[in-house]
C-alpha positions in Angstrom: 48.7 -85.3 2.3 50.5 -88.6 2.0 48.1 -90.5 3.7 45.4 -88.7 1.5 46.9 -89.7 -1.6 47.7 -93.0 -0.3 43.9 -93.5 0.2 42.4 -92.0 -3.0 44.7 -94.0 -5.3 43.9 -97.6 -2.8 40.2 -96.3 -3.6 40.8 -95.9 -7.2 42.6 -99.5 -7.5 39.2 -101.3 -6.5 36.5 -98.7 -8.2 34.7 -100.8 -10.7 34.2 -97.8 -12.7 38.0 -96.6 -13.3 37.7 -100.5 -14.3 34.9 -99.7 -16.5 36.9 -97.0 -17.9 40.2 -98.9 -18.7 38.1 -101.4 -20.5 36.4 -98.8 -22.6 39.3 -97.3 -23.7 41.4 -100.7 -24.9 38.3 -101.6 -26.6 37.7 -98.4 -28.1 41.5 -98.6 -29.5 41.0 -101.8 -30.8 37.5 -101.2 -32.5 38.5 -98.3 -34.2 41.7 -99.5 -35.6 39.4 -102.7 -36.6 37.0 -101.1 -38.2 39.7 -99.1 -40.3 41.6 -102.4 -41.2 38.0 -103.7 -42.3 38.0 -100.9 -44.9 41.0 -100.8 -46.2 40.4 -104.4 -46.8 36.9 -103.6 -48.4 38.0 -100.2 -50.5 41.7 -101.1 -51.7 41.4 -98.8 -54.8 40.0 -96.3 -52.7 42.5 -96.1 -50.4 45.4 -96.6 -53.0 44.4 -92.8 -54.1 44.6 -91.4 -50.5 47.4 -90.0 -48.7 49.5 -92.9 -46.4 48.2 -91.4 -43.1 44.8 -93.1 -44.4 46.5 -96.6 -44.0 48.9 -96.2 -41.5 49.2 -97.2 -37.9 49.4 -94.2 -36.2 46.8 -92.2 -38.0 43.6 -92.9 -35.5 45.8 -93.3 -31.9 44.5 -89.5 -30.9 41.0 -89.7 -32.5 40.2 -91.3 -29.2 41.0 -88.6 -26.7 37.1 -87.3 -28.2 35.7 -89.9 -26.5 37.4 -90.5 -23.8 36.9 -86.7 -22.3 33.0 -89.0 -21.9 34.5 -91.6 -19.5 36.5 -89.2 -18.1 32.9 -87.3 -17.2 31.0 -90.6 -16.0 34.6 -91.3 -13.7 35.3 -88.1 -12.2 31.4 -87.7 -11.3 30.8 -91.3 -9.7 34.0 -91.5 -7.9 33.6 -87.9 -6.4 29.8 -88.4 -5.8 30.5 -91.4 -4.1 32.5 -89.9 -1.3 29.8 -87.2 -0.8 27.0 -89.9 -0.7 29.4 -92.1 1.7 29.9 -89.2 4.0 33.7 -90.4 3.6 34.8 -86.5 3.4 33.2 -85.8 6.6 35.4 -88.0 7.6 38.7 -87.2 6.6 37.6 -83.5 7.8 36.3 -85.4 11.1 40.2 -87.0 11.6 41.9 -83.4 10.6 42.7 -83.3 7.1 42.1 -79.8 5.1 39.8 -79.1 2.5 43.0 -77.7 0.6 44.6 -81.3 0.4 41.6 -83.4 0.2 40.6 -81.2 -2.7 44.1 -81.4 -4.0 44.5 -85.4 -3.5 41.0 -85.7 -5.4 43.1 -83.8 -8.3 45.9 -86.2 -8.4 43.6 -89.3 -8.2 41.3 -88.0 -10.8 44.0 -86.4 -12.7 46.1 -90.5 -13.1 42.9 -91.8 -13.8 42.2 -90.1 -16.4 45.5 -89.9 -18.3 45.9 -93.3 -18.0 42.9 -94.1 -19.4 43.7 -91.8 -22.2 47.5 -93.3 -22.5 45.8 -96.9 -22.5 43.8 -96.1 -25.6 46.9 -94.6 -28.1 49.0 -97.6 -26.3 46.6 -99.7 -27.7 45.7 -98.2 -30.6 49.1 -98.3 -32.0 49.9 -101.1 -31.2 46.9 -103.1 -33.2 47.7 -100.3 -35.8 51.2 -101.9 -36.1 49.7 -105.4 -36.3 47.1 -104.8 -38.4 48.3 -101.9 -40.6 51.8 -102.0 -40.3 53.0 -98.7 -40.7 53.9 -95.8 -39.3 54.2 -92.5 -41.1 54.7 -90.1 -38.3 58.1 -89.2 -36.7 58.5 -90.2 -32.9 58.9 -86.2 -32.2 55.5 -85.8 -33.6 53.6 -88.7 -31.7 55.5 -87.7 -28.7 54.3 -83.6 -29.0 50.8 -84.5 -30.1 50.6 -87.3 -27.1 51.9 -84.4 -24.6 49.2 -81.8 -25.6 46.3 -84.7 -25.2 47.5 -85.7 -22.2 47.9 -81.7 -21.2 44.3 -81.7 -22.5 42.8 -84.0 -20.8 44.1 -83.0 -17.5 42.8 -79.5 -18.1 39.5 -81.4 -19.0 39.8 -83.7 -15.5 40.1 -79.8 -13.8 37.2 -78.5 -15.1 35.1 -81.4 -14.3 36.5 -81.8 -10.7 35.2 -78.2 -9.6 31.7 -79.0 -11.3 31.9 -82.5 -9.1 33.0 -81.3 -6.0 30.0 -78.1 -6.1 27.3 -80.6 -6.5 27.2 -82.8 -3.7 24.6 -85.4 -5.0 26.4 -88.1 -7.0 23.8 -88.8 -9.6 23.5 -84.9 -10.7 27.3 -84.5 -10.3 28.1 -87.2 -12.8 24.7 -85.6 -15.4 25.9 -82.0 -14.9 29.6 -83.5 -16.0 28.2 -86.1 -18.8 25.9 -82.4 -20.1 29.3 -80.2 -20.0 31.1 -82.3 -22.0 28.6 -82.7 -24.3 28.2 -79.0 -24.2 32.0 -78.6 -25.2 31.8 -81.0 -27.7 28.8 -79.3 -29.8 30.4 -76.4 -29.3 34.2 -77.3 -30.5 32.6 -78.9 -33.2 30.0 -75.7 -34.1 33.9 -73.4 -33.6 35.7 -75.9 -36.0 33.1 -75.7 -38.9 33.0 -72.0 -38.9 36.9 -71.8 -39.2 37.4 -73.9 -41.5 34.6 -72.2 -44.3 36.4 -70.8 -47.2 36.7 -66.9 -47.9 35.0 -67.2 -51.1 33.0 -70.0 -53.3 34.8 -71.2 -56.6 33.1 -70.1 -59.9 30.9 -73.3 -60.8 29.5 -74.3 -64.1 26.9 -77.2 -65.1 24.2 -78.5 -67.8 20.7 -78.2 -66.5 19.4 -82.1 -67.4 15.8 -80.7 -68.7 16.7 -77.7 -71.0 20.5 -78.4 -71.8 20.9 -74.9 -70.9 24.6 -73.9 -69.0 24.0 -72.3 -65.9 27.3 -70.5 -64.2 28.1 -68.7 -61.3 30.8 -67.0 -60.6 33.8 -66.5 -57.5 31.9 -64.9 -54.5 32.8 -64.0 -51.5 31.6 -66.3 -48.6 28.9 -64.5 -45.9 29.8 -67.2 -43.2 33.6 -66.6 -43.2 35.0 -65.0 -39.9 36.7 -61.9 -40.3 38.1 -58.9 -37.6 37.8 -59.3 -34.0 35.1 -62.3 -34.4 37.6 -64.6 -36.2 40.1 -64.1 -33.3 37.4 -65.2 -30.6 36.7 -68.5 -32.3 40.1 -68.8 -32.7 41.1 -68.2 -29.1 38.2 -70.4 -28.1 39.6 -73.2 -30.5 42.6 -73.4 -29.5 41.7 -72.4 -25.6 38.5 -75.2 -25.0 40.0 -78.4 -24.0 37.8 -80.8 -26.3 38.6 -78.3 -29.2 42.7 -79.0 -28.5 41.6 -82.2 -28.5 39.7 -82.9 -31.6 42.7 -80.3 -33.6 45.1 -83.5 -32.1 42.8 -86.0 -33.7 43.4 -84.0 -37.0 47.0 -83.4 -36.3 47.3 -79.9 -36.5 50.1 -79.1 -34.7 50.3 -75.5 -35.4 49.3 -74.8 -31.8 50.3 -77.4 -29.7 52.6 -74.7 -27.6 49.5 -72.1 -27.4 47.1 -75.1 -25.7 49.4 -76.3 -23.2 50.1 -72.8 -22.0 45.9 -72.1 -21.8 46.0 -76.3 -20.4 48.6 -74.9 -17.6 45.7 -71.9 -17.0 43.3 -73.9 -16.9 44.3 -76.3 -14.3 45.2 -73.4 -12.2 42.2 -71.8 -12.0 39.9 -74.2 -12.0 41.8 -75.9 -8.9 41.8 -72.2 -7.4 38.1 -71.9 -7.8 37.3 -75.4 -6.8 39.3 -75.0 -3.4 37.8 -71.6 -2.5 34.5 -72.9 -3.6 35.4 -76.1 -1.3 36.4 -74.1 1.9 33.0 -72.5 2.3 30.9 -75.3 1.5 28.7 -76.7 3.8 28.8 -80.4 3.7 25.5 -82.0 4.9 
């Protein structure tokens, strides 16, 4: 297993693409806390009237872990494809190693990469935050949860997409069928998100109709879209269960369930690397 591990993260030192990846996310930290420095700078009054978080430095650093899950997708399929197409896993089966480790050691690998690819962008982040913005409004117990369930996250995220990787051994529909689930997750957190967060009922409304000056109301009515009964708790167990969704409630800071989605994160992991090594052990490498 040592030399395993020894080998994928040698391997992961010269791939261009965890490169790639590193580079994307320092950028990414830096654009986005850029572009919100630009608008401050730009809307003033605007931003006088909002609350500090708006202004702060530490108000975007987890808003990247949406877009990161996307490199983590075009890694975790290149660098597994890779070995497929390389026939460098008949190999290490060739020289005696299991299918259990390798499997395992291609967890580990994947699992740093992506974490510290993720890590990279809310080190980054902050710190241009704190140089350009200057603030911080969070307390370090709060940045320190919220950075713990990303990173939890993201590593139930790196799971998933391993046992979709290592079933598909072509590299360029590995890394699609990864790019397409992430994708998937994403429309669908987002799609879980809206519907959870429409109101019970609309608010009585009044206004002047422009050509007849006549007063048109409407009163308080119940809302047709909101969840109620068992439906309600399935979005809500998907919400808080789908990695991207944990995700994107961290880029909102809603830490009402950070304890609930590192407990489904810990599940997550576990099955997926159970199904992925089962799935592993009976398949026939060409």
């Amino acid at each position: 297993m040592n030399r395993l591990l020894s080998a994928e993260f040698v391997r992961l030192w010269k791939s261009f693409v965890f490169r790639l990846g590193l580079f994307f996310s320092a950028g990414l930290g830096i654009f986005i806390i850029a572009m919100r420095w630009m608008d401050v700078k730009a809307h003033p009054k605007i931003y006088a009237e909002l609350p500090a978080e708006y202004t702060s430095a530490d108000g975007l650093i987890f808003i990247g872990g949406i877009y990161i899950v996307f490199a983590a997708a075009v890694f975790v399929g290149i660098f597994t494809g890779t070995e497929y197409g390389d026939g460098t896993i008949r190999n290490k089966l060739a020289v005696g190693h299991s299918r259990k480790n390798i499997y395992l050691s291609k967890l580990i690998a994947c699992g740093a990469a992506c974490l510290t690819m993720h890590g990279l962008y809310i080190a980054v982040s902050l710190a241009a935050g704190l140089l350009l913005l200057g603030s911080i409004t969070m307390e370090p117990i709060e940045i320190l949860s919220f950075t713990g369930a990303g990173m939890a996250a993201m590593m139930a995220m790196t799971a998933i997409l391993l046992l979709l990787a290592m079933s598909i051994q072509n590299k360029a529909a590995g890394s699609v069928a990864c790019l397409l689930l992430t994708m998937i997750m994403l429309f669908a957190s987002l799609t879980i998100w809206q519907r959870l967060s429409a109101p019970e009922y609309h608010d009585a409304y009044a206004y002047v109709n422009e050509n007849t000056g006549e007063v048109i109301t409407g009163e308080k009515e119940e809302n047709p879209k909101y969840l109620t009964g068992t439906k309600r708790k399935v979005y809500e167990f998907l919400n808080n269960f789908l990695p991207v969704s944990q995700l994107y409630q961290i880029a909102l800071n809603d830490s009402q369930n950070l304890g609930t989605m590192i407990m489904y994160d810990c599940l997550i992991i576990c099955l997926s690397t159970g199904a992925g090594i089962v799935i592993f052990q009976k398949k026939d490498l060409k």
